[in-house]
Phi, psi and omega in degrees: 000124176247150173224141206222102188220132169251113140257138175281160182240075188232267168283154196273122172219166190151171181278115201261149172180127168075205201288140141262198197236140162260159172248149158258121197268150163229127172249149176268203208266020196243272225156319172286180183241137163276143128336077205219113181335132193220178184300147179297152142200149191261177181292322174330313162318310254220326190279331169304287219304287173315338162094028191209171174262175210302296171311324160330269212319296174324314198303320188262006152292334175256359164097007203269179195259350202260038152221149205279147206303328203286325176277002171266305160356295185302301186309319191305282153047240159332296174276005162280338169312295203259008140081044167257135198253124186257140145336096192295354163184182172297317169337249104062328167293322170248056166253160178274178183267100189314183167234041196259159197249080193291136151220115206280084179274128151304103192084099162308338208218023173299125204233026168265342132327313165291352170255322134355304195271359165287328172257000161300307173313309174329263173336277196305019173262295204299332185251060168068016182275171154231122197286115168250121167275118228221130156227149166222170193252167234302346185268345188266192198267115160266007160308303217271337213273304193301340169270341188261334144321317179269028168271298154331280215242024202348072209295162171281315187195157196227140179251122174222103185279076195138167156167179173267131208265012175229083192268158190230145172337310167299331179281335169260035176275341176308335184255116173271035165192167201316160188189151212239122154274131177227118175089018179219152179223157184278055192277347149282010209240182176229046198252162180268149199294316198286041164210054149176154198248151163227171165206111210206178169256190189248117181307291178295299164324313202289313203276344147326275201313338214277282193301345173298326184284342173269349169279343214236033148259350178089021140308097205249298156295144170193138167230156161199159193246121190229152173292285169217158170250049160192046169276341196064043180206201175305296160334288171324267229300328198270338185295320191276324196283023168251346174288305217270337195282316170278309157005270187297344165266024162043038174246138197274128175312149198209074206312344179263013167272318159283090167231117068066097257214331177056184190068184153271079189057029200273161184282334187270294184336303188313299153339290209255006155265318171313334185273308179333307211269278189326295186304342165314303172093040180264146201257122185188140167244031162200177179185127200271124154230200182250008171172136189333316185272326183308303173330297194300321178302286190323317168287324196305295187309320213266342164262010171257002187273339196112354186237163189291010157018127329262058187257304185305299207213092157292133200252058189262148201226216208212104153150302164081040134358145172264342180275315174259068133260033165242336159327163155233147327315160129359124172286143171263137175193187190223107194251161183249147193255106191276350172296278193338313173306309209284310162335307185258342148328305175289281176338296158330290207284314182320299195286001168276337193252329154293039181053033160255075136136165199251212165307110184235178185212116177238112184253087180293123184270145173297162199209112151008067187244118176278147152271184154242075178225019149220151178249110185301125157251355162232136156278200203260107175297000000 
């Protein structure tokens, strides 16, 4: 049985009654905010805080039209202040703990996922489970989003199909049960591996290995196109492993070869830096990007520049997509093997909640599918 709920997770709704959960917010010195499990509050709190009665705080919690722009405002406010997550009803306060499955996808409109959630559903169907599925977009929390499910639906374990690779203890003490990162691991974060399981590929070896292959095709210029080389995410990682990679073949870094595409892998952002990058009239002959789609924005620009794929501009890329082997040419790519991801992933979480086993971090490897989007420029000795 699958239960299938799209909610945005930006304002907080649902039918509200009784305690929520409060956060103590820390914000750091960048700007952003940490997390940390703070004191019960009830909707009363928030009505005290506010000056206002308790059905306001309801009213502008459920979205209804009939309170003034100034006093939703004042509530909302508050509970972004105090970081409070409410109930979805009283009901949910006395249900016994369901025998559901939380699964959080990051990006809505991510398609190395949509293949991904097919054999998650599978699996977690096959081991006696029920799936409820949440999607949110590439910017929101998936802590916060992942605790107010398991509150809701008072899940057994939770699945995150996305995430941030740098989480600090305290911000997951909001999830009270087990969780499987999939396809991301905390390696910017401080969580100890044994209180949280992953399942990912190795960013920096896959974007290493992505550029060794266009070198030891006899490539020397490679340029590449990254969302950033300091996000503290997948974008880092893959970005240091194409440096290190001409590094050890004793090729000199070349910072106007390197462009910074900003967004999340969006295809238009990609699109119009890569045509930036053409009009320099900067000289290279491949190019690295970081994900199937991003690649197809990037050949597109480059043949809209007036040059050729891969007679011109060789394209190898990250992710191994089923649309691109429908381009022309053919994507060069490296795939991540997503049955396989999403399969132990379900596995991992299964055997954790039935006592066979504890926390693990499983680093699946990626694998070569040629295309014809790079051009051997020396032959095979």
């Amino acid at each position: 049985m699958l239960i299938f709920k799209h909610r945005e997770i930006g304002n907080v709704s649902g039918n509200v009654a009784g305690n929520g959960i409060a956060q103590k917010n820390r914000t750091k010195h960048d700007g952003t905010i940490s997390v940390r499990a703070g004191e019960n509050m009830t909707i009363k709190d928030i009505a005290k805080a506010c000056g206002v009665s308790v059905s306001t705080v309801s009213r502008v919690l459920n979205d209804r039209p009939d309170v003034s722009a100034e006093v939703r405002r004042r509530v909302l406010d508050v509970v972004e202040d105090k970081g409070y997550i409410p109930n979805n009803s009283a009901r949910d306060l006395v249900r016994s703990q369901s025998a559901a499955i939380g699964v959080i996808v990051r990006g809505m409109g991510n398609l190395f996922f949509a293949d991904m959630l097919k054999t998650v559903a599978r699996e977690i169907e096959r081991s006696g489970y029920t799936m409820v599925l949440h999607f949110i977009d590439s910017d929101a929390d998936e802590v916060k989003a992942g605790a107010i499910l398991e509150r809701e639906k008072k899940l057994r374990g939770l699945i995150f199909l996305g995430g941030r690779f740098d989480y600090t203890p305290s911000e997951l003490t909001l999830i009270g049960v087990p969780y499987v990162c999939c396809s991301y691991t905390n390696c910017f974060g401080s969580l100890r591996e044994e209180d949280y399981s992953s399942v990912s590929i190795d960013d920096y070896s896959t974007a290493y290995k992505a550029t060794e292959i266009l070198i030891e095709r006899g490539h020397r210029r490679i340029a590449a196109a990254v969302p950033s080389c300091s996000d503290r995410s997948i974008s880092e990682l893959r970005c240091n492993g194409y440096r290190a990679a001409l590094r050890d073949h004793g090729i000199r870094f070349d910072s106007a070869l390197l462009v910074e595409t900003g967004g999340c892998f969006d295809m238009t952002e990609t699109y119009q830096a890569v045509s930036a990058l053409m009009r320099t009239k900067a000289e290279f002959t491949a190019l690295l990007t970081l994900s199937d789609t991003t690649a197809i924005a990037a050949m597109k620009a480059i043949e809209d520049s007036g040059r050729r794929v891969p007679d011109d501009v060789s394209v190898i890329a990250i992710d191994g997509l089923n649309v691109s082997e429908y381009v022309s040419p053919t994507l060069t790519t490296l795939v991540q093997p997503a049955e396989e991801m999403g399969r132990e992933s379900v596995k991992i979480l299964v055997d954790t909640l039935e006592g066979r086993g504890k926390a693990r971090h499983v680093c699946v490897e990626t694998y070569l599918r040629e295309g014809a989007s790079v051009k051997r420029l020396v032959s095979d000795r």
